[in-house]
VOBALO-273449 format. One line per 8 residues: number of its first residue (from 1); their letters; for each residue x, y, z of C-alpha. Coordinates in nm, 3 decimals, always signed. Each point is the difference from the previous one (the first is absolute). Layout:
! residues N
NUM	A	X,Y,Z ~ ...
***
This chain:
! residues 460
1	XXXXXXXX	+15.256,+11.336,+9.533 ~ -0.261,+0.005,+0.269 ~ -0.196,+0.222,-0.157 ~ +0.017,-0.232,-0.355 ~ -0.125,-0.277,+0.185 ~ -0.323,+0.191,+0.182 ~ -0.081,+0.098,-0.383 ~ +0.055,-0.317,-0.127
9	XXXXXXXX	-0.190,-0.208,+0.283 ~ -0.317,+0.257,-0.116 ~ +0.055,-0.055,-0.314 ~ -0.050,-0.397,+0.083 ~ -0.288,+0.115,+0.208 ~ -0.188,+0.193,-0.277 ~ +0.062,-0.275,-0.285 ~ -0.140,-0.278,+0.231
17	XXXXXXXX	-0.320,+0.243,+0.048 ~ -0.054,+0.036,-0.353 ~ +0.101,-0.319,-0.120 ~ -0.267,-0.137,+0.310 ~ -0.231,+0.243,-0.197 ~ +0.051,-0.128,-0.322 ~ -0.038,-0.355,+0.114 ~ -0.347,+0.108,+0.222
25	XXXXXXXX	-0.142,+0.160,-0.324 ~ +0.082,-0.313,-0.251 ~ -0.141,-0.213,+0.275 ~ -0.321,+0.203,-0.002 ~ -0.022,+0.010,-0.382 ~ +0.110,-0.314,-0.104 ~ -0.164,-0.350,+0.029 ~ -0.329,-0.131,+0.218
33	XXXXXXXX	-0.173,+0.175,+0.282 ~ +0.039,-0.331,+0.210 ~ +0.215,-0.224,+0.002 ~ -0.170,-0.220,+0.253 ~ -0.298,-0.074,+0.176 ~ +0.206,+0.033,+0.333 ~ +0.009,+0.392,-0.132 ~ -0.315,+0.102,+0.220
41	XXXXXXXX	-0.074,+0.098,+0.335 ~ +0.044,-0.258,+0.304 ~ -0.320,+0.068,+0.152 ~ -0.123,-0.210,-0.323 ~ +0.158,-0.314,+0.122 ~ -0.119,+0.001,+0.353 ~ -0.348,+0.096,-0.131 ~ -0.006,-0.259,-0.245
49	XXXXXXXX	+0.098,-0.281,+0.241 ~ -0.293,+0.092,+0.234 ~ -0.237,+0.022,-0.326 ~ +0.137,-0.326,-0.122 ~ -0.049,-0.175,+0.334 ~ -0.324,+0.167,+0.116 ~ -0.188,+0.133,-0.366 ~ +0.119,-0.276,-0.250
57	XXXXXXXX	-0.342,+0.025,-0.155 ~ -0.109,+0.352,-0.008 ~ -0.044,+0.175,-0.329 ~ +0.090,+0.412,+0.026 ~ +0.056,+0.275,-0.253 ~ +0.278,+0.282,-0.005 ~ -0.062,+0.321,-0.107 ~ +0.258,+0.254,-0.128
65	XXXXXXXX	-0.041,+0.400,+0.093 ~ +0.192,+0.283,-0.079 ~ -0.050,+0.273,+0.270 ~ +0.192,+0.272,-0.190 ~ -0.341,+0.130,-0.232 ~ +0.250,+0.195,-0.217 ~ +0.238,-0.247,-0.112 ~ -0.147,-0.207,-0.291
73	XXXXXXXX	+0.263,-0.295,-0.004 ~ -0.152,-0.108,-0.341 ~ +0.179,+0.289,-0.167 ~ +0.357,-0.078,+0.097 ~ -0.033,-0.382,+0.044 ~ -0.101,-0.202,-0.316 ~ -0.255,-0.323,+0.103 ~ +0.156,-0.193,-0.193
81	XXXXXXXX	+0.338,+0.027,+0.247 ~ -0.177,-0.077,+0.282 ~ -0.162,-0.334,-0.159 ~ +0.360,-0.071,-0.076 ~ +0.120,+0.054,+0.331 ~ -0.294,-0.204,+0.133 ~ +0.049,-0.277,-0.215 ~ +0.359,-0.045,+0.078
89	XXXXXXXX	-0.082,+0.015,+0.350 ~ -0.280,-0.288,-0.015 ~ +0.268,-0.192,-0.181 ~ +0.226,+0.027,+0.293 ~ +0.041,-0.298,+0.246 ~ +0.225,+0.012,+0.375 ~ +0.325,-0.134,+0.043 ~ +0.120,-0.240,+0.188
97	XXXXXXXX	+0.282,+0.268,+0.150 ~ -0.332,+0.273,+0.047 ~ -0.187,-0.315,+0.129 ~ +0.214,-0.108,+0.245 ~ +0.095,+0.339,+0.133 ~ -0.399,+0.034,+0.068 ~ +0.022,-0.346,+0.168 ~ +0.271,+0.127,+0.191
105	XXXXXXXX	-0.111,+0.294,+0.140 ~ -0.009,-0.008,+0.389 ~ -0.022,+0.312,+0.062 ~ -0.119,+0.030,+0.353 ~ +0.119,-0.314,+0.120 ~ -0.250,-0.242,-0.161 ~ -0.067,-0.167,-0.363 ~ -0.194,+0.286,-0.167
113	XXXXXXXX	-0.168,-0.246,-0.313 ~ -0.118,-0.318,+0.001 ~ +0.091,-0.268,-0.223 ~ -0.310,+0.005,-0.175 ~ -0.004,+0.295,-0.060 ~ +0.362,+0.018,-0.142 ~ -0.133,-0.264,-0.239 ~ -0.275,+0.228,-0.074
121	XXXXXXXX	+0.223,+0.273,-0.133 ~ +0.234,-0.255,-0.172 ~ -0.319,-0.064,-0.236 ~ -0.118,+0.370,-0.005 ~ -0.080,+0.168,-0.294 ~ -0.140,+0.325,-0.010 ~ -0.439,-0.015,-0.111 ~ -0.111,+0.175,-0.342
129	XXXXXXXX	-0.011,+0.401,+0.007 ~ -0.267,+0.237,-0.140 ~ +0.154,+0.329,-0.143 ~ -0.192,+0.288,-0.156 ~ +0.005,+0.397,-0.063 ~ -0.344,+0.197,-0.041 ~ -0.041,+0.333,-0.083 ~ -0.102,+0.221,+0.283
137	XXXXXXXX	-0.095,+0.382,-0.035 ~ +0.149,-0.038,-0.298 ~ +0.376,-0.138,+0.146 ~ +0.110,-0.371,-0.029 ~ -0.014,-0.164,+0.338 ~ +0.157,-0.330,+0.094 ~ -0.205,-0.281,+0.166 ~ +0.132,-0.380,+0.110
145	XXXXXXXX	-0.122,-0.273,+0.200 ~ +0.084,-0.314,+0.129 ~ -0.205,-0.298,+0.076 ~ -0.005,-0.346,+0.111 ~ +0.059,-0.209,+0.302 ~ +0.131,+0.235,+0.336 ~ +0.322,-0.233,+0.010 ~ +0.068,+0.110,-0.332
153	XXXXXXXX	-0.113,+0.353,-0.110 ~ +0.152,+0.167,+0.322 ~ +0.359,-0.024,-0.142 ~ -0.108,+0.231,-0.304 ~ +0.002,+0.354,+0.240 ~ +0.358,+0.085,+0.029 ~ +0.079,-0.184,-0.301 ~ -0.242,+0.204,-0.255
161	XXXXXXXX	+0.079,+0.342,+0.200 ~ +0.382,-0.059,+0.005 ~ -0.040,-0.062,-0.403 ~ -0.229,+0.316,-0.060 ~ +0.243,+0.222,+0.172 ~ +0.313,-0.189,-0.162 ~ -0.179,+0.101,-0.358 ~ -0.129,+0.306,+0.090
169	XXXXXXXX	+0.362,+0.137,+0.115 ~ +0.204,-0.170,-0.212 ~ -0.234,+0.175,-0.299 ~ +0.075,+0.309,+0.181 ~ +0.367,-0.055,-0.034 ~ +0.004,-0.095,-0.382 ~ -0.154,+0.326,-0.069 ~ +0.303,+0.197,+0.167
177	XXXXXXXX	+0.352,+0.043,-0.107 ~ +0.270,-0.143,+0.154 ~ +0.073,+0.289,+0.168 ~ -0.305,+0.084,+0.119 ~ -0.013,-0.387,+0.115 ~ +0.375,+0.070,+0.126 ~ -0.181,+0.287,+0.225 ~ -0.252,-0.158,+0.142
185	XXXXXXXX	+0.139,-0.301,+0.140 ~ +0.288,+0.299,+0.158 ~ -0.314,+0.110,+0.149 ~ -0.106,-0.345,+0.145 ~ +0.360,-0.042,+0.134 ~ +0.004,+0.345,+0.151 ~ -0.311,-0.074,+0.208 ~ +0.106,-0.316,+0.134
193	XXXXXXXX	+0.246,+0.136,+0.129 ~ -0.156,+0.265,+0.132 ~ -0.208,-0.270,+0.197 ~ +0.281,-0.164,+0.093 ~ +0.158,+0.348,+0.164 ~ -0.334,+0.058,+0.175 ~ -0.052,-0.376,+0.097 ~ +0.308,+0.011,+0.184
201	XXXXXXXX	-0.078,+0.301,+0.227 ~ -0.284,-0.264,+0.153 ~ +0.221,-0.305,+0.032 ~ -0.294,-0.144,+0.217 ~ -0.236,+0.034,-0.237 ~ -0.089,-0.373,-0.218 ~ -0.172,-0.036,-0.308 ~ +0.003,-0.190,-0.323
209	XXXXXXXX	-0.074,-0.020,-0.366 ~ -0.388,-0.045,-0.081 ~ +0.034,+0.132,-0.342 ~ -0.023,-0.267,-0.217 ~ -0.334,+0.059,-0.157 ~ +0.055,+0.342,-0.121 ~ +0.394,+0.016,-0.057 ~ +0.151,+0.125,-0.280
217	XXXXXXXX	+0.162,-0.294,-0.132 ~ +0.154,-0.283,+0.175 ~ +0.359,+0.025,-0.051 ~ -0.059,+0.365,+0.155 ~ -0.163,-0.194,+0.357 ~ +0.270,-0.227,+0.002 ~ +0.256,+0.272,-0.029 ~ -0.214,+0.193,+0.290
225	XXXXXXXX	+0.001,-0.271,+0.167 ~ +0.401,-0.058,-0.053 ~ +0.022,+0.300,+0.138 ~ -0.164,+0.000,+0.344 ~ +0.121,-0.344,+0.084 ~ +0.340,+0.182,-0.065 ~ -0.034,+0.360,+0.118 ~ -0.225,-0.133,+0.291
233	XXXXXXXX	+0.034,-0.314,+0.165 ~ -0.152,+0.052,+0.328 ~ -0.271,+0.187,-0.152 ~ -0.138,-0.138,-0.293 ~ -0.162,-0.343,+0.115 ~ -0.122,-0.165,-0.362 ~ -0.195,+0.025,-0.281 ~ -0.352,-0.088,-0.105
241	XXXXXXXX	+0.142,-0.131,-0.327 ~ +0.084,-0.384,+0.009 ~ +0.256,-0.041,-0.299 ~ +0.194,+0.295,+0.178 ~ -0.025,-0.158,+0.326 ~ +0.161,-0.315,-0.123 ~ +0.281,+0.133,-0.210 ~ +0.145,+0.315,+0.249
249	XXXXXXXX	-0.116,-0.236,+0.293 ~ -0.212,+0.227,+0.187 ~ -0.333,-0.034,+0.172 ~ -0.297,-0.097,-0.181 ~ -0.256,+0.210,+0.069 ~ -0.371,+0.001,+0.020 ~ -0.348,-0.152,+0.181 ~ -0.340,+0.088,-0.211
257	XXXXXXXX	-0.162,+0.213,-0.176 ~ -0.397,+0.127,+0.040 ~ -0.078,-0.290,-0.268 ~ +0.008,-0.206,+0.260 ~ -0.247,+0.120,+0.202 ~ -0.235,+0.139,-0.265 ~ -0.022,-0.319,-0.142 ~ -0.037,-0.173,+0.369
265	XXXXXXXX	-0.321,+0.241,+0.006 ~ -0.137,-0.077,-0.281 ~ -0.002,-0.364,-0.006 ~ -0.169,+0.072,+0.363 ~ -0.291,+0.189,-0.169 ~ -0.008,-0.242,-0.258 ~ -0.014,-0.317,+0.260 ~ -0.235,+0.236,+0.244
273	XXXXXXXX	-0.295,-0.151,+0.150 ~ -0.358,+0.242,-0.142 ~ -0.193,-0.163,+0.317 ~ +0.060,+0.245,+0.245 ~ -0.227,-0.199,+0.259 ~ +0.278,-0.040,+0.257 ~ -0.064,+0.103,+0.307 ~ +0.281,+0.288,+0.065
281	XXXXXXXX	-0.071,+0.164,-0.370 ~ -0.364,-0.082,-0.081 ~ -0.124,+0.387,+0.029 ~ +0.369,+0.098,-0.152 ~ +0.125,-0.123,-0.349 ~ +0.260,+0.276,+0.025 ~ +0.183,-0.156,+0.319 ~ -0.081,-0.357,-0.151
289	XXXXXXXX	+0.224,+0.100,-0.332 ~ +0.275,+0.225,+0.199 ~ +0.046,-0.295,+0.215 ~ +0.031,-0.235,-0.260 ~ +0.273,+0.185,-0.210 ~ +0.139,+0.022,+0.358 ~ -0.019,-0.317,+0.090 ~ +0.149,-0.121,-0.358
297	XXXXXXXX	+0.298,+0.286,+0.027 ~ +0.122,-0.125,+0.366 ~ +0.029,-0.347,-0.107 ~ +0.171,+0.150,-0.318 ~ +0.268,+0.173,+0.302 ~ +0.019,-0.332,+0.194 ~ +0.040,-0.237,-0.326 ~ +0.296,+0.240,-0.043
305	XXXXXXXX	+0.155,-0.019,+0.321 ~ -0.037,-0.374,+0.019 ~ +0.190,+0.001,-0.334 ~ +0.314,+0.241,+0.012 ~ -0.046,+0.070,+0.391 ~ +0.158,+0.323,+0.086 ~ +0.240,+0.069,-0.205 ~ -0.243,+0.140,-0.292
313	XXXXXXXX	-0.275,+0.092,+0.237 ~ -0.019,+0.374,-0.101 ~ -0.384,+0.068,-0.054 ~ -0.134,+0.238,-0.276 ~ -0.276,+0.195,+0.158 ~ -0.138,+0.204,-0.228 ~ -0.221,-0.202,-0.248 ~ -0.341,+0.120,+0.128
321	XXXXXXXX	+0.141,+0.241,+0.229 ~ +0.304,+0.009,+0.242 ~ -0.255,+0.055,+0.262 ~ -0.261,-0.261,-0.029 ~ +0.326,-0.239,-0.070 ~ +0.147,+0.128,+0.333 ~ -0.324,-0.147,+0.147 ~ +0.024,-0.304,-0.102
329	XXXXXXXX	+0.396,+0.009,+0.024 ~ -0.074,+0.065,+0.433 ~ -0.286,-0.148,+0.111 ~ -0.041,-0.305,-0.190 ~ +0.191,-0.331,+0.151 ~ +0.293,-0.201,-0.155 ~ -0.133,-0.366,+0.024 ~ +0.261,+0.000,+0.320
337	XXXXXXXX	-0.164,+0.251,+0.187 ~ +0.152,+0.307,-0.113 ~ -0.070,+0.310,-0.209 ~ +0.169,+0.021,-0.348 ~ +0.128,+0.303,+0.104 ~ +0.216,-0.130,+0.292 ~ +0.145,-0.342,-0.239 ~ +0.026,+0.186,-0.293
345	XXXXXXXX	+0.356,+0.196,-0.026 ~ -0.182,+0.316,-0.152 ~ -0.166,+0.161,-0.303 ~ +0.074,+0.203,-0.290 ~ -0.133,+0.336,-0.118 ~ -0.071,+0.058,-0.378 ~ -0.248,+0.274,-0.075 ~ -0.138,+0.276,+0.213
353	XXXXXXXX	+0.163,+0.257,+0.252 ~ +0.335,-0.219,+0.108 ~ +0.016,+0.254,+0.351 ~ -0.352,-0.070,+0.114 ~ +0.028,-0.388,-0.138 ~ +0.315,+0.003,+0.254 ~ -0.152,+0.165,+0.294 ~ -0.342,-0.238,-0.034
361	XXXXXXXX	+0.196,-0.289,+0.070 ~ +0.275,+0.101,+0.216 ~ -0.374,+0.083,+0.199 ~ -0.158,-0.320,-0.051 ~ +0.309,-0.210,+0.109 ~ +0.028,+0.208,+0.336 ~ -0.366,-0.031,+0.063 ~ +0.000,-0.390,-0.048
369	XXXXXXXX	+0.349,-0.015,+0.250 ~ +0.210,-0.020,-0.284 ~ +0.336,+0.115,-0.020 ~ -0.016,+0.199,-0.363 ~ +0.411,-0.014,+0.023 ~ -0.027,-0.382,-0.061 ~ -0.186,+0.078,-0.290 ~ +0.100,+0.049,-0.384
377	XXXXXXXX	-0.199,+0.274,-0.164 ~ +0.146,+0.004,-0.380 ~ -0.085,+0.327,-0.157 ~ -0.029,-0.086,-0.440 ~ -0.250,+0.265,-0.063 ~ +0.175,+0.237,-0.291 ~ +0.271,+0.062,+0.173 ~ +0.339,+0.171,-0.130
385	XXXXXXXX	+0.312,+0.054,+0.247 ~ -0.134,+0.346,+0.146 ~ -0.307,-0.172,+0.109 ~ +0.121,-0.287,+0.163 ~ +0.280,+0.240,+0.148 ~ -0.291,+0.213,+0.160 ~ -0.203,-0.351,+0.133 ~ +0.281,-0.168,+0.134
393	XXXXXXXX	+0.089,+0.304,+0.222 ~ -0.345,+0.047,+0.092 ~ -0.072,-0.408,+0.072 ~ +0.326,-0.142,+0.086 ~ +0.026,-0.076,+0.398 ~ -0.388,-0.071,-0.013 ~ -0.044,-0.251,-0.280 ~ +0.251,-0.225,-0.169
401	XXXXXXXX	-0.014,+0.216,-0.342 ~ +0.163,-0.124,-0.304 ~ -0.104,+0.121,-0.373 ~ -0.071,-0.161,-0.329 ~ +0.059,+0.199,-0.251 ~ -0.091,+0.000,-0.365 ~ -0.043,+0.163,-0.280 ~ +0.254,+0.322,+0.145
409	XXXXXXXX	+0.258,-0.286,-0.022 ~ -0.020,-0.187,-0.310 ~ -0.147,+0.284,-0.192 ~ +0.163,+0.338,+0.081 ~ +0.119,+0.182,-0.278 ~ -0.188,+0.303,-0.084 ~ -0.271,-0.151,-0.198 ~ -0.357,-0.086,+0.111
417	XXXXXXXX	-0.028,-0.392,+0.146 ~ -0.313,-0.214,-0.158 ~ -0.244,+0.002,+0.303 ~ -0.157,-0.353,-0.108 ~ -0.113,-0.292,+0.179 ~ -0.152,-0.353,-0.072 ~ -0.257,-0.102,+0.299 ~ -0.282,-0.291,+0.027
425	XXXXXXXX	-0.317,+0.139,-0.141 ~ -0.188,-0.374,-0.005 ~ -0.031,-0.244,+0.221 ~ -0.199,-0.304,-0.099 ~ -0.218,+0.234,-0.148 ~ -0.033,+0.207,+0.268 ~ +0.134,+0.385,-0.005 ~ +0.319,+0.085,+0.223
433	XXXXXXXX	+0.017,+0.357,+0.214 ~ +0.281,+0.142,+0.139 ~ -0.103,+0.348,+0.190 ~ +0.334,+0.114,+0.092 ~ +0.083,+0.311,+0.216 ~ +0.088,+0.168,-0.284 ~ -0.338,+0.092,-0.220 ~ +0.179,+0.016,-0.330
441	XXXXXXXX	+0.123,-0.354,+0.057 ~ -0.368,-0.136,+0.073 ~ -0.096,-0.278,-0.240 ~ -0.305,-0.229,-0.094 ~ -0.322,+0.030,-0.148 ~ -0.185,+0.338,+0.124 ~ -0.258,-0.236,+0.140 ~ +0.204,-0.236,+0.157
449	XXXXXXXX	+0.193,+0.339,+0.175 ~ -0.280,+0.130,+0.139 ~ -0.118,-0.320,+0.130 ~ +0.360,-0.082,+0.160 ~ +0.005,+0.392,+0.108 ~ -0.350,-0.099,+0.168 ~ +0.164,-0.302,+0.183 ~ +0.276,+0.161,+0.122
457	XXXX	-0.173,+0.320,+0.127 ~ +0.244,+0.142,-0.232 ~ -0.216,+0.293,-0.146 ~ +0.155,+0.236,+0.218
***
């Protein structure tokens, strides 16, 4: 009898896998990519609020790239979808449930949104879109922008790269059969929970789910997402995506993004003094421009802190160089008397060597008397489980570590993720940079790189 039950009881087991297989794969191949415009990463709201509040006026331009040279997204992923999708989208208006859950969010002990700006997004609708393919060495490649006012065009990124990977998967899935579809998601569950064994081994070890961007489909993040809360409580702390945030009641995660910044530089070149007569600069244009950027970036940092205080003070150093940031980030004053560095409650590092990134500061903090162990360093640089394993042994005790992790969340199942992004390329007609640590992430006009590079003593 015992031995009927153990049999049946895995028999239960196995049916609820498949049939939560079944339901994962209809859910990916059935219906829209969104479903709302609270479907995109957090970091978009408490972006947009400082836009709307401090940029109501400026005009910018989003461009899309596709890293990944050898996938030609034209060729699985008909144009005409992705007008579809965007048209539905820009049809798409907030709740009043997704509205108020935004107006409710107090998530480190203070209102997060203003009013106005809650009215704001009760009005929003998403700015016209510019789709195209051209033919390039002889392949079809994909190109989109975005333009329009700040307050409105920065809501397009995750949106448009959540849809493009939504079509381009769910294309990828139609041409299968249903075994072969049956297989693969097997495959998905079999390495979640193979990060799940391996997470639990490090029960000190935080992180959360930055993956909505390049996921594979959005009932598959919410089921990740399911899953952690579930399988680990005291680990997993939230997830960049705001619709999942609000309906498995975790944290919603997520500060800014480089846009902010490269945009902040670019309306400082744009608004930049040519009369370098004054006194401290008139033999050195180069200083007179670094400062200015400077100047314009720091009261980018203290606008921030004045507006969210420190709960989302995590700085992003690496826009024109984790190093020249960490200059600024030290040795320039908070309006009450104190480096950004010792207000702020600590950075995050996205591109370049994440060991040296962690030693650098862990440095810096010591040298200015700060105690790096009261300090949040969140790793988010393509990281998978074995990585953030190996960093949180080697950091934790020194730094508070935790780990965002993306794509090797919502997109693990054998097959090659998109490697696209959609970053500010205009700003009121003046060309954006961003020069990260990582040279195959560098973007801008060549000319406007080597001028930035030239700035920032970044030649080197």
């Amino acid at each position: 009898m015992q031995a009927q039950t153990v049999v049946a009881k895995s028999l239960r087991q196995k049916e609820s896998i498949m049939t939560t297989h079944h339901t994962l794969i209809e859910e990916t191949l059935d219906g829209p990519i969104l479903g709302s415009l609270l479907d995109v990463d957090f970091y978009k709201f408490t972006m947009g609020a400082y836009i709307h509040q401090y940029h109501p006026d400026t005009h910018v331009k989003l461009g899309f790239t596709n890293r990944n040279k050898k996938i030609y997204i034209p060729e699985i992923v008909d144009i005409k979808d992705i007008e579809q999708e965007f048209d539905r989208v820009r049809k798409m208006r907030f709740s009043r449930s997704e509205l108020h859950y935004l107006n409710g969010t107090y998530e480190y002990d203070q209102r997060m949104f203003s009013k106005e700006y809650i009215d704001f997004l009760a009005g929003f609708e998403l700015p016209p879109y510019v789709v195209s393919t051209e033919m390039v060495e002889g392949r079809e490649r994909l190109f989109m922008s975005f333009y329009g006012l700040w307050k409105n065009v920065t809501y397009w990124e995750t949106i448009a790269l959540s849809i493009i990977n939504g079509l381009y998967f769910r294309n990828l899935l139609l041409d299968m059969t249903r075994l072969e579809r049956d297989v693969l998601f097997a495959e998905g569950v079999k390495r979640l929970a193979e990060k799940v064994k391996i997470l639990k081994l490090h029960p000190n070890l935080k992180f959360c789910d930055f993956g909505t961007r390049r996921r594979f489909s959005g009932p598959w993040q919410r089921y990740i997402n399911e899953i952690f809360s579930q399988e680990l409580p005291e680990q997993f702390i939230g997830t960049s995506n705001t619709e999942i945030a609000m309906k498995l009641g975790l944290l919603p995660m997520g500060t800014n993004a480089h846009e902010l910044p490269m945009v902040t530089a670019a309306l400082a070149v744009k608004n930049a003094s040519n009369d370098f007569s004054e006194i401290a600069f008139k033999n050195d244009p180069i200083a007179y421009q670094r400062n200015n950027i400077n100047m314009h970036l720091a009261k980018m940092l203290s606008r921030w802190y004045e507006m969210y205080g420190e709960g989302l003070s995590i700085a992003l150093p690496d826009t024109f160089g984790s190093n020249s940031f960490f200059d600024l980030f030290f040795d320039i004053l908070h309006q009450d008397n104190v480096s950004f560095a010792s207000l702020w409650k600590g950075t995050r590092q996205d591109s370049g060597d994440p060991e040296v990134y962690g030693r650098e500061i862990i440095k810096r903090y010591k040298k200015a008397g700060i105690d790096p162990r009261q300090k949040l360093l969140i790793f988010s640089d393509g990281l998978n489980i074995k990585k953030s394993v190996a960093l949180h042994q080697k950091f934790h005790g020194q730094i508070c570590d935790t780990y965002g992790i993306g794509t090797n969340l919502t997109n693990d199942f054998g097959l090659k993720p998109l490697q696209v992004v959609i970053k500010a390329i205009e700003a009121e007609g003046v060309s954006t940079v961003k020069i990260s640590d990582d040279p195959s992430k560098i973007m801008g006009s060549p000319s406007e790189i080597m001028r930035y590079k030239q700035l920032f003593d970044l030649d080197k």
